[in-house]
C-alpha positions in Angstrom: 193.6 58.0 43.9 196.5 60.4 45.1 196.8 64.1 43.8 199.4 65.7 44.3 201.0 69.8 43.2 204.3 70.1 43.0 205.5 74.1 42.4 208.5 74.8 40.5 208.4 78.3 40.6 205.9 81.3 41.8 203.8 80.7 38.4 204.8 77.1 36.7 203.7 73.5 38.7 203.2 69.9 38.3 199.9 68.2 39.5 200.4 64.5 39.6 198.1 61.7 39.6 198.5 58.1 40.7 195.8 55.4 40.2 195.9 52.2 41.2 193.3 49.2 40.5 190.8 49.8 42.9 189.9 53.8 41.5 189.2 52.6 38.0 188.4 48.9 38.0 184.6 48.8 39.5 183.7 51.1 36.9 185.5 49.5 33.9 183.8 46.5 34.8 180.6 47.8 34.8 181.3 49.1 31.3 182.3 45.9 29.7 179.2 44.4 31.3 177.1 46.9 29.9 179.3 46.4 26.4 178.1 42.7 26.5 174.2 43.5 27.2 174.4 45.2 23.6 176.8 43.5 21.8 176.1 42.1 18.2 179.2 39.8 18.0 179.6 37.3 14.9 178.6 33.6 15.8 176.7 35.1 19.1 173.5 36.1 19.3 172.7 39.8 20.3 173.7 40.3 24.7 174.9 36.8 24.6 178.7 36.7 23.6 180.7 35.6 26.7 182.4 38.4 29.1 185.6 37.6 28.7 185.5 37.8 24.6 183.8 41.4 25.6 186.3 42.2 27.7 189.4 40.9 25.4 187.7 42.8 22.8 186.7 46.0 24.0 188.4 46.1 27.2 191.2 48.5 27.1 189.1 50.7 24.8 187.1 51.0 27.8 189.5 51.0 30.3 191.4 54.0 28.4 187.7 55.9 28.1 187.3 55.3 32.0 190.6 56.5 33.4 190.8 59.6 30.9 187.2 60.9 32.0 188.5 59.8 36.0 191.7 62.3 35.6 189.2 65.0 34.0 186.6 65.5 36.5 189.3 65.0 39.0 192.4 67.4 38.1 188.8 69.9 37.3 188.1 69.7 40.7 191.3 69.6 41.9 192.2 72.9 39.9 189.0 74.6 41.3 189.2 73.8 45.0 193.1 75.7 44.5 193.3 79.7 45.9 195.2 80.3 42.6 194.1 81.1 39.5 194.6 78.6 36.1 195.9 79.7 33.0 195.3 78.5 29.6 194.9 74.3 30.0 196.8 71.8 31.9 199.5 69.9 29.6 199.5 66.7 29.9 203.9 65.0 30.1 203.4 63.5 26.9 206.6 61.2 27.2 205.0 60.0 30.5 202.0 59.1 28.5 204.2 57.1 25.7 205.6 55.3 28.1 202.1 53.5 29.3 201.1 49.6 28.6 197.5 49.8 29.0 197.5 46.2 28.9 199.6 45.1 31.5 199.6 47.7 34.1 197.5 48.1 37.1 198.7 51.6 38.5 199.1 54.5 36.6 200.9 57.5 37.2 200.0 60.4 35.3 201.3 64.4 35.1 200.3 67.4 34.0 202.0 70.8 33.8 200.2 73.8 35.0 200.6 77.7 34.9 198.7 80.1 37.5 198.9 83.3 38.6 197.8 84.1 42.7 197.4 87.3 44.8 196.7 89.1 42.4 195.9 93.4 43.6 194.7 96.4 41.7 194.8 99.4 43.9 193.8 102.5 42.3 192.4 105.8 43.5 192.8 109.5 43.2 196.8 109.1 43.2 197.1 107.4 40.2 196.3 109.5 36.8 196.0 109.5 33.5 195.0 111.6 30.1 192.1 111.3 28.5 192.4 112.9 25.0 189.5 114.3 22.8 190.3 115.3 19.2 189.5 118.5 17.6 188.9 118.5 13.8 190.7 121.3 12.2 189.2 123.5 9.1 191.9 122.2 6.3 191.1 118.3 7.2 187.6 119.5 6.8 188.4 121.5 3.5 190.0 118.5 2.6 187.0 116.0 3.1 184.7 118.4 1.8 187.2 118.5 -1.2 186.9 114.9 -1.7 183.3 114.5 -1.2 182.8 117.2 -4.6 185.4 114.9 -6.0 183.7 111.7 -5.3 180.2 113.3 -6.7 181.8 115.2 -9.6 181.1 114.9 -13.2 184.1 112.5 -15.4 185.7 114.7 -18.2 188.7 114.0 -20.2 190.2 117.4 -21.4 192.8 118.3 -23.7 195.6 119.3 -21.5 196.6 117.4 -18.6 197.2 119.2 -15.4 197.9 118.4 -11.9 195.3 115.8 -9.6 194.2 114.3 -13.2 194.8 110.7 -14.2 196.5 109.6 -17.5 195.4 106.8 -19.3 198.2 105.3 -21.2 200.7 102.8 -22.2 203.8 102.0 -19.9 206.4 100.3 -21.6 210.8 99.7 -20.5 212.6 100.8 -23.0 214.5 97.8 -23.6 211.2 95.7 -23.7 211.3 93.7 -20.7 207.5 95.2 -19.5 204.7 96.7 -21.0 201.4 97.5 -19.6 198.4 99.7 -19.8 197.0 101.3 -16.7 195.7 104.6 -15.4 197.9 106.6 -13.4 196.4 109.1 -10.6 199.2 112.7 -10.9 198.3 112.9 -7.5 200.5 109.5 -6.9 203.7 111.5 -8.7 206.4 112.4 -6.9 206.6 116.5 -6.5 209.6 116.7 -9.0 208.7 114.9 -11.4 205.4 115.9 -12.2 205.6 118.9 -14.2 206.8 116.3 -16.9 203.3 115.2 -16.7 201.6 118.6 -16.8 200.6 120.0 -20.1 200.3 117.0 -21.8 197.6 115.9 -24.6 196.4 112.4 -26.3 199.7 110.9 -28.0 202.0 112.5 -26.3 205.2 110.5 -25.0 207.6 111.3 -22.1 210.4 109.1 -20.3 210.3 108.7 -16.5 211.5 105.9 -14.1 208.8 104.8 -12.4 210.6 103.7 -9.1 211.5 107.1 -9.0 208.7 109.2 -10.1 205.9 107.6 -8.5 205.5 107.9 -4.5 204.0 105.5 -2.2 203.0 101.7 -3.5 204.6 101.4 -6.6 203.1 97.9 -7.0 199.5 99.1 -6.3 199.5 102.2 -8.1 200.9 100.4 -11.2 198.8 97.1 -10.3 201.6 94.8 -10.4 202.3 92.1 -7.4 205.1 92.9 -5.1 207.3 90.5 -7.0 207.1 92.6 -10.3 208.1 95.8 -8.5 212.1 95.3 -9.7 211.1 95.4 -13.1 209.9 99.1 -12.7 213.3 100.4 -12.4 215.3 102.1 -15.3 213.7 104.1 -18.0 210.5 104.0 -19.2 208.3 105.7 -21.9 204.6 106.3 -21.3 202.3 107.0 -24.5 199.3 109.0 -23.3 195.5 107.6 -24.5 193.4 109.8 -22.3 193.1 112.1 -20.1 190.5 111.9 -17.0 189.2 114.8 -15.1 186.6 115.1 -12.1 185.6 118.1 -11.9 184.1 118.8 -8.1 180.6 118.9 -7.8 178.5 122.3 -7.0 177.9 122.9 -3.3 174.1 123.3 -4.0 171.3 121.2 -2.7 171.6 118.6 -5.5 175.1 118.1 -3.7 173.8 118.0 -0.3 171.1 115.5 -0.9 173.0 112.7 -2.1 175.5 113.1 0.1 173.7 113.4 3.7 170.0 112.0 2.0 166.6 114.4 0.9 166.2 116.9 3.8 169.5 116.6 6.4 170.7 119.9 5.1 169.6 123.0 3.3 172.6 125.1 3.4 176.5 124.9 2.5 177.1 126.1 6.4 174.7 123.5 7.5 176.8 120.9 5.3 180.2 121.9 6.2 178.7 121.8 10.0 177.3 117.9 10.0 180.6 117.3 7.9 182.3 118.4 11.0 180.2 116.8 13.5 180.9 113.4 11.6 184.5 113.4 11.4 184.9 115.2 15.2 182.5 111.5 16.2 184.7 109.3 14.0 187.8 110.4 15.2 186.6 110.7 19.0 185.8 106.9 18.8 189.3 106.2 17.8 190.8 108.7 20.6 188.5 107.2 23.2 189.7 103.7 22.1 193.4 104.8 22.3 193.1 106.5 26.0 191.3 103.4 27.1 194.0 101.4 26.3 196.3 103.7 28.4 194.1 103.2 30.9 195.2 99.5 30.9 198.4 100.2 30.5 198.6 101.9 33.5 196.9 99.7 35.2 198.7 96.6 33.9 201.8 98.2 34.9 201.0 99.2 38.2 199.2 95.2 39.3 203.0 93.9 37.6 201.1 90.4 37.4 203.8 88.0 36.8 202.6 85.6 34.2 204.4 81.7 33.5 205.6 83.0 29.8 207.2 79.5 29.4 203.9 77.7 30.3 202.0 80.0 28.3 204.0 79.8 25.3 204.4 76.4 25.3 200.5 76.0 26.0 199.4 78.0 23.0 202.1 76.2 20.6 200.6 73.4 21.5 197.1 74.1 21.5 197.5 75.5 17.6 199.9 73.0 16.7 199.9 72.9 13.1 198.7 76.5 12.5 201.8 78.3 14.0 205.6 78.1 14.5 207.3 78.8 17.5 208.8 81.7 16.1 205.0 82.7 15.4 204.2 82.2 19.2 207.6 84.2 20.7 206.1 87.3 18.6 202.6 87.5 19.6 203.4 86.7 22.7 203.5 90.4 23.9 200.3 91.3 22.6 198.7 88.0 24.1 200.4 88.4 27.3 198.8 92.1 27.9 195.5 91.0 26.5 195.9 88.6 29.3 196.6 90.6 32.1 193.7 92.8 31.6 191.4 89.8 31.9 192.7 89.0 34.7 192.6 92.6 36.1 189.3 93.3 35.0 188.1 90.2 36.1 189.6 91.3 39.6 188.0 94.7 39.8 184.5 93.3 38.5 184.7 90.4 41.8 185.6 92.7 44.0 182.8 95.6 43.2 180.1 93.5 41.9 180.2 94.5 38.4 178.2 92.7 36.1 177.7 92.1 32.4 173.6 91.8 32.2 171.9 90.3 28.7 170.6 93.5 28.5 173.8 95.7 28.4 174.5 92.9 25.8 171.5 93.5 23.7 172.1 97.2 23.4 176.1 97.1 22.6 175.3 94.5 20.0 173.0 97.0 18.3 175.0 99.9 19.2 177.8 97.8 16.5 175.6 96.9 14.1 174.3 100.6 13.7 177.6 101.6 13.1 178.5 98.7 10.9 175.3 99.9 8.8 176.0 103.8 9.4 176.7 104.9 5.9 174.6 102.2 4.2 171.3 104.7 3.6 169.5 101.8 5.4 167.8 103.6 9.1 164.5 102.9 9.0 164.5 99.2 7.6 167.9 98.2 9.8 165.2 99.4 13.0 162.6 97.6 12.1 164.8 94.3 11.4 166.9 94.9 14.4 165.7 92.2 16.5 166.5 89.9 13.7 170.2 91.0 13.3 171.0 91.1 16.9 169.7 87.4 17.3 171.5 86.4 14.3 175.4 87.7 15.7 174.7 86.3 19.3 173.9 83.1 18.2 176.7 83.3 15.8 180.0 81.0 15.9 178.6 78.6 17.8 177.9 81.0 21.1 181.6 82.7 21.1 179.9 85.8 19.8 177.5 86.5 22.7 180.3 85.5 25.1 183.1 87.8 23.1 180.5 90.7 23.2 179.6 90.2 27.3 183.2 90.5 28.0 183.3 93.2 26.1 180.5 95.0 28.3 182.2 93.9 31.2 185.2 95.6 30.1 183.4 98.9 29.6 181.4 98.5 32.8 184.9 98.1 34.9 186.6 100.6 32.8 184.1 103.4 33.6 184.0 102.6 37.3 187.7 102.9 36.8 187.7 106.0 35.7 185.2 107.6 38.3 188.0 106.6 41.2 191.5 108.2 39.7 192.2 110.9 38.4 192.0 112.1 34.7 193.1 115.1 33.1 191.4 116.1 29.8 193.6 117.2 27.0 191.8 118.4 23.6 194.6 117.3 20.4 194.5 118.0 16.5 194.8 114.9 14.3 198.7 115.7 14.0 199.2 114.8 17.5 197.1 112.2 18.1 198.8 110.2 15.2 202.0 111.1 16.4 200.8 109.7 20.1 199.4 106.3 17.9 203.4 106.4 16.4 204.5 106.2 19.7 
């Protein structure tokens, strides 16, 4: 057996394989011999058929079998013994492979493309630095959740007189008859100059509007249309009011408190506005920590500048979801594969280098850490506790093992981000929500 590498480029190579007889033939034998040993062939009693029918029958099955698990184990070890790191999978020259008469030939030659990546560095100290942001909830977004918590909790009433945050019930028709529908529109979905028309109004009343006008944001969902109906809600309209729905905001009394927070969490309208706080302020914070740790390895992707084999790559996961994607498909998640890639490798890097390790324990506690949140509004504390050993075991073992794996890289990646962060340096920057939705815009 001769391997050979042949590089094209700093990132792309070709690793061929030639075989001749003597590699595969010993073992191909021994096959078909142990083929005829348990053989139930017509007019032959069981073990006894001769060799050579064996052989004629089964013996480029075998043969194939044989050399594919030969070029396996051996472009594996191959690959391994290499300084450089593999990519994806090696792809195998398919229209060398076509080309093969597996009953005629004694050598073989066989190639595969390759895509690697090799000295890779990540240098990063006190000179390199970032921002870490923390968000600070501001009284009118907490006004406004408060708002919509008495909403949520408030009593139904349908009064006589429409006014503005009220839904109307009614009966949406075109006026030249080419759509009709009933449905309940919220006022707080109309458009600012258009809604006084729908102030002041009582049961069978009728006004004109045009909806594509009048009503702001998703026309089709606020109508409850699909998205291919939405050119039909152009022109004008007339919509008879049926009803008129009203939530009128629940008292900020204990009542209140309790079925909002659960018996006993607070006993006063500051404590309530305070725990409101702290919840959003967490909330938020996870977000903003999730958004500065990604500039983290921005920074850090930019400065390692790992130059990955993007026509390998692309071509590799094309191939390896061929029939689930396009091409096109591939060229635009590229990107966002490509820098989930990088950080792999960086992080993979940094966690060799300084002996960082995932443990099962660090494991055990992130995977309970996720389902408490998943679970965090669901009234269910004390049972989720007492079952947690049983939900924990249930995701690792989950999708066949991916789940533990996906959720120990995922502690690795928070192990080598925090060392990260105690060796440059960080400024801290406290933002309102306006600012860090105009950093998520950019």
């Amino acid at each position: 057996m001769e391997i050979t590498l042949d590089k094209h480029s700093a990132n792309q190579a070709s690793v061929k394989i030639k075989l001749n007889e003597a590699d595969y033939q010993p073992k191909v034998d021994a096959k078909v011999k142990d083929y005829a040993r348990k053989a139930n062939i017509k007019g032959f009693r069981p073990g006894k058929a001769p060799i050579a029918m064996v052989k004629k029958l089964y013996g480029t099955s075998v043969l194939v079998d044989e050399i594919n698990n030969m070029l396996s184990s051996s472009l594996n070890d191959y690959l391994k013994s290499q300084t450089f790191r593999i990519l994806g999978d090696p792809l195998p020259v398919v229209e060398n492979a076509d080309q093969i008469d597996w009953a005629n030939q004694k050598d073989f030659d066989f190639e595969y493309k390759i895509g690697f990546v090799e000295d890779v560095k990540v240098d990063f100290d006190k000179s390199l630095n970032v921002t870490s942001y923390t968000l600070e909830v501001d009284k009118a977004t907490i006004a406004d959740a408060v708002s919509n918590l008495r909403r949520q909790y408030g009593k139904m009433t349908n009064p006589d007189v429409s006014q503005e945050g009220d839904f109307l019930y009614g009966d949406i028709k075109a006026l030249d008859g080419s759509f009709e529908k009933t449905f309940s529109l919220p006022l707080s979905k109309v458009d600012g100059r258009s809604l006084k028309k729908f102030i002041g109004l009582s049961k069978g009343d009728i006004i004109e509007f045009d909806p594509s006008k009048a009503i702001k944001e998703d026309l089709a969902e606020v109508v409850g249309v699909e998205d291919s109906e939405v050119e039909k809600l152009s022109g004008k309209f007339s919509f008879v009011v049926q009803n008129i729905n009203r939530t009128e905001e629940a008292e900020l009394n204990q009542e209140f408190f309790d079925k909002v927070f659960g018996p006993d969490q607070v006993d006063s309208e500051e404590a309530f506005m305070e725990k409101v706080n702290a919840i959003m302020s967490e909330n938020y914070n996870k977000e903003v920590k999730v958004f500065s740790d990604e500039k983290i390895k921005d920074t850090l992707i930019e400065k390692a500048n790992i130059d990955l084999p993007e026509g390998f790559l692309k071509e590799w996961l094309f191939r390896a979801n061929e029939g689930k994607v396009t091409q096109e498909q591939v060229d635009q998640e590229y990107p966002i594969y490509a820098k989930q890639l990088s950080w792999t490798i960086i992080s993979n890097e940094i966690a060799k280098n300084n002996e960082i390790k995932a443990e099962h324990e660090d494991v055990i506690e992130k995977t309970k850490e996720m389902i408490r949140d998943q679970f965090a509004s669901s009234g269910m504390g004390a049972q989720l506790e007492s079952s947690m050993d049983m939900f924990v075991d249930n995701y690792l073992q989950g999708n066949e093992g991916q789940n533990y794996m996906q959720m120990l890289t995922s502690v690795q990646n928070d192990k080598v981000l925090a060392f990260v962060k105690e060796k440059i340096d960080i400024t801290e920057e406290v933002i309102s929500i306006d600012k860090f939705k105009e950093l998520l815009e950019n």
